[in-house]
C-alpha positions in Angstrom: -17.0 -13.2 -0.9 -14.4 -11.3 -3.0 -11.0 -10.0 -1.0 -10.5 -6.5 -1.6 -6.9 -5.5 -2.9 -5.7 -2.9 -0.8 -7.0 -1.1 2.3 -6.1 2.5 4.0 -7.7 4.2 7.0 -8.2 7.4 7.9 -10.3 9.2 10.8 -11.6 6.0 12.4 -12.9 4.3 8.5 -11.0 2.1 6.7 -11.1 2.0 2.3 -11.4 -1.4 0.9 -10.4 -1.6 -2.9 -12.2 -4.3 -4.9 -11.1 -6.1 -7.9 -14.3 -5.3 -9.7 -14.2 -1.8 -9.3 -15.7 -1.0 -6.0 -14.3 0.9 -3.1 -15.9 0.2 0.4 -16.3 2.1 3.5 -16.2 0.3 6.8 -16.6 2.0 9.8 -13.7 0.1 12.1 -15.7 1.0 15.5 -18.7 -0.6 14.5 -17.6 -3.0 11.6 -20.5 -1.6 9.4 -19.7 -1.8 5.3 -20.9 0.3 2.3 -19.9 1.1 -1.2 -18.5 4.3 -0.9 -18.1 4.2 -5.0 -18.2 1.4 -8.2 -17.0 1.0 -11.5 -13.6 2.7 -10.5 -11.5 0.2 -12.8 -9.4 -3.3 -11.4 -8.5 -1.5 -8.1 -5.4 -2.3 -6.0 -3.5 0.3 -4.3 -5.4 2.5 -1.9 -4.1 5.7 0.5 -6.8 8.3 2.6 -6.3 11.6 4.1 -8.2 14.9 4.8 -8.4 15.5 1.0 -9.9 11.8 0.2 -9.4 8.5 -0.8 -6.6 7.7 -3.4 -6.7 4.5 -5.3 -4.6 2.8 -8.1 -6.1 1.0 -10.8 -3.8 -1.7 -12.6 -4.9 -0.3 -16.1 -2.3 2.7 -15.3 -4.9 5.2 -13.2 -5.3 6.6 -10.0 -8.2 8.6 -9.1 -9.6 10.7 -6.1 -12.7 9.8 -4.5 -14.6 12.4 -2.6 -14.7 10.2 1.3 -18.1 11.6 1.8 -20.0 11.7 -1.4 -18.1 9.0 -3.8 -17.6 11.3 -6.3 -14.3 9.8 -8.1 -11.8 12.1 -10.6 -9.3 10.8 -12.5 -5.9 12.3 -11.6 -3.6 10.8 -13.5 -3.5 8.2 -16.2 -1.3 6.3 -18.4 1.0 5.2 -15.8 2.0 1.5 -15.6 0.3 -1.5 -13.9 -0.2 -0.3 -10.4 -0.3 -2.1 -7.1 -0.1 -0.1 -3.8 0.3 2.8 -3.3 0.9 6.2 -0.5 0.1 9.7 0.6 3.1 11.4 2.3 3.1 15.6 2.8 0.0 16.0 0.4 1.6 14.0 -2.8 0.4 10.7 -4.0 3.5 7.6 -4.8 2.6 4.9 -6.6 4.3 1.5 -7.7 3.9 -1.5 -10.2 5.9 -2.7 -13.0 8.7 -1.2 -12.9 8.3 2.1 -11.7 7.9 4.3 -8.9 5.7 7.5 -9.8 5.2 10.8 -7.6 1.4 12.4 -8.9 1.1 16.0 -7.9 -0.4 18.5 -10.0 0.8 15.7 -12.5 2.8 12.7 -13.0 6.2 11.9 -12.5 8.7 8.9 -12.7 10.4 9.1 -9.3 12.5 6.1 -10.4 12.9 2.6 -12.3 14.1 -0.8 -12.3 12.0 -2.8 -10.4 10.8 -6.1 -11.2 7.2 -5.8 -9.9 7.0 -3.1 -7.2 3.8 -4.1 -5.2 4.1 -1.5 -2.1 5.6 1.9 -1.2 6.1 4.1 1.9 7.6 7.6 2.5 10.4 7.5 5.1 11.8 11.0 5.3 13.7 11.6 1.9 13.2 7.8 1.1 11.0 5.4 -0.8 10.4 2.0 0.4 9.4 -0.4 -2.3 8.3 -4.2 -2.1 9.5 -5.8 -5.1 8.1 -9.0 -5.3 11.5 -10.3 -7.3 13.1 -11.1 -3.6 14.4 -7.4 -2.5 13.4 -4.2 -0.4 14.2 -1.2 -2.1 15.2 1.7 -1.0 15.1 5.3 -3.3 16.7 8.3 -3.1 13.5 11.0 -3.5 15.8 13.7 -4.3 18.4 11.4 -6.8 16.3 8.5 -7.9 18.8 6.5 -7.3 18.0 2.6 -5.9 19.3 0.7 -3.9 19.0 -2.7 -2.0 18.0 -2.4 1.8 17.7 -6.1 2.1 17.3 -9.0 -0.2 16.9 -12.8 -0.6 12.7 -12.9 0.3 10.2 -15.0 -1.0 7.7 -12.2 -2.9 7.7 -9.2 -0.1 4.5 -7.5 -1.0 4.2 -4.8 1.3 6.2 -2.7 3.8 5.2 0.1 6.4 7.3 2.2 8.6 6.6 3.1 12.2 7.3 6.4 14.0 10.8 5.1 15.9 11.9 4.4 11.8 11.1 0.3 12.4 10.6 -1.2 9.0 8.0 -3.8 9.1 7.5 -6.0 5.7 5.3 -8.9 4.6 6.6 -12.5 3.1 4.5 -14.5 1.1 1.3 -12.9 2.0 1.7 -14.5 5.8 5.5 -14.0 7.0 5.9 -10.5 8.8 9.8 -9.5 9.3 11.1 -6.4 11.4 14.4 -4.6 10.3 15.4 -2.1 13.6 15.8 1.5 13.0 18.9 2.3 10.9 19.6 -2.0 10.6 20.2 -3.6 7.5 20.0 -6.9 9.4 16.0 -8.8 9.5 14.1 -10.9 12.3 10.9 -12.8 11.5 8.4 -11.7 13.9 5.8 -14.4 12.9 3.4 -15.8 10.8 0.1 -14.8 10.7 -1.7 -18.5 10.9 -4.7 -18.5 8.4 -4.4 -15.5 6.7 -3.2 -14.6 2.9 -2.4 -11.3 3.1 -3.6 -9.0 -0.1 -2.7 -5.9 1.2 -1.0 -4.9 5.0 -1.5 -1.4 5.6 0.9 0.3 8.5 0.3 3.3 10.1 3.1 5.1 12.3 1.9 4.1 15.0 2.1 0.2 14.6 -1.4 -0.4 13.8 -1.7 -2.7 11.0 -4.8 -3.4 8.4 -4.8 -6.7 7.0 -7.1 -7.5 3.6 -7.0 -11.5 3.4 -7.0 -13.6 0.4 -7.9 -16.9 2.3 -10.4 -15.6 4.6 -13.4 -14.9 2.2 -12.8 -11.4 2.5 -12.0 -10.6 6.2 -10.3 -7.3 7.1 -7.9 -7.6 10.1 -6.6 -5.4 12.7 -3.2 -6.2 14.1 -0.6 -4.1 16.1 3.0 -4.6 15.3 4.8 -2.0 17.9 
């Protein structure tokens, strides 16, 4: 079975984005699946809230599908690669090669200079970014300016943030660290025995969505806090 690509919830359903194009709706109370949309593009990124479901296509587009119809619009194109990808205060943040964009009424090059940016959350006036190069970044929404919140990883590929401002982040698809609120100092929490992780999607609250590589296309529900 293929591994979706990146995974969001929102009102009790989770969004599963799909290589070849599809974006699935699975209901997490009853584990029920169904293809909310297809041929959206080589999907990987994927945020929901009250206004839809967001998704990032590596060919440079993110598009908003309707969460109860399917009906997909392209709102912004031309962008680079893309891999995951946020909503935070109604505006969409995207990352891939090299760049951090902000999409609003349009798009916007928030900042530069990764390597390969695979994730991004909002923390108050900050951007987390997952650069698979070895470091967490950290960026300056108002500035632009980056910065190195830790370093010296084997590919991080995603991070989340929790309500008390703990920074959770993801090692090699299986190696979850914690970084305490206002710390620039790491613990491993664990390893997550089994599981390849393709995308780890952290609400506030601690509760973590897990898409897996090596599982033939499980979705996982962990929480972290």
């Amino acid at each position: 079975m293929e591994h979706g690509y990146g995974v969001a919830e929102y009102a009790g359903k989770a969004y599963v984005g799909y290589g070849n194009g599809e974006l699935r709706k699975v209901d997490l109370a009853t584990g029920s699946t169904a293809v909310l949309a297809s041929g959206l593009g080589n999907l990987r990124g994927v945020a929901a809230d009250a206004t839809g479901v967001y998704v990032a296509d590596w060919n440079g587009r993110v598009l908003r599908v309707d969460a109860a119809s399917g009906v997909a619009h392209v709102i912004a194109s031309g962008l680079t690669h893309l891999q995951g990808m946020t909503r935070h205060n109604g505006v969409t943040y995207t990352v891939g090669v090299n760049t951090l964009w902000r999409i609003d009424s349009s798009a916007h090059v928030v900042a530069t200079g990764f390597w390969l940016a695979m994730d991004v959350v909002i923390d108050g006036g900050r951007a987390l970014v997952a650069d698979v190069s070895g470091p967490i970044r950290q960026v300056d929404l108002a500035t632009g300016a980056v910065s190195t919140l830790v370093s010296g990883f084997y590919e991080p590929t995603h991070v989340g943030v929790t309500d008390n401002g703990t920074v959770y982040f993801m090692e090699a698809a299986s190696i979850l660290h914690r970084m305490e609120p206002g710390s620039t100092q790491e613990r491993t929490v664990g390893q997550l025995s089994g599981v390849s992780a393709t995308d780890f999607s952290l609400d506030r609250s601690g509760r973590a969505l897990i898409t897996d590589h090596s599982g033939g296309g499980n979705l996982w529900q962990m929480t972290v806090s």
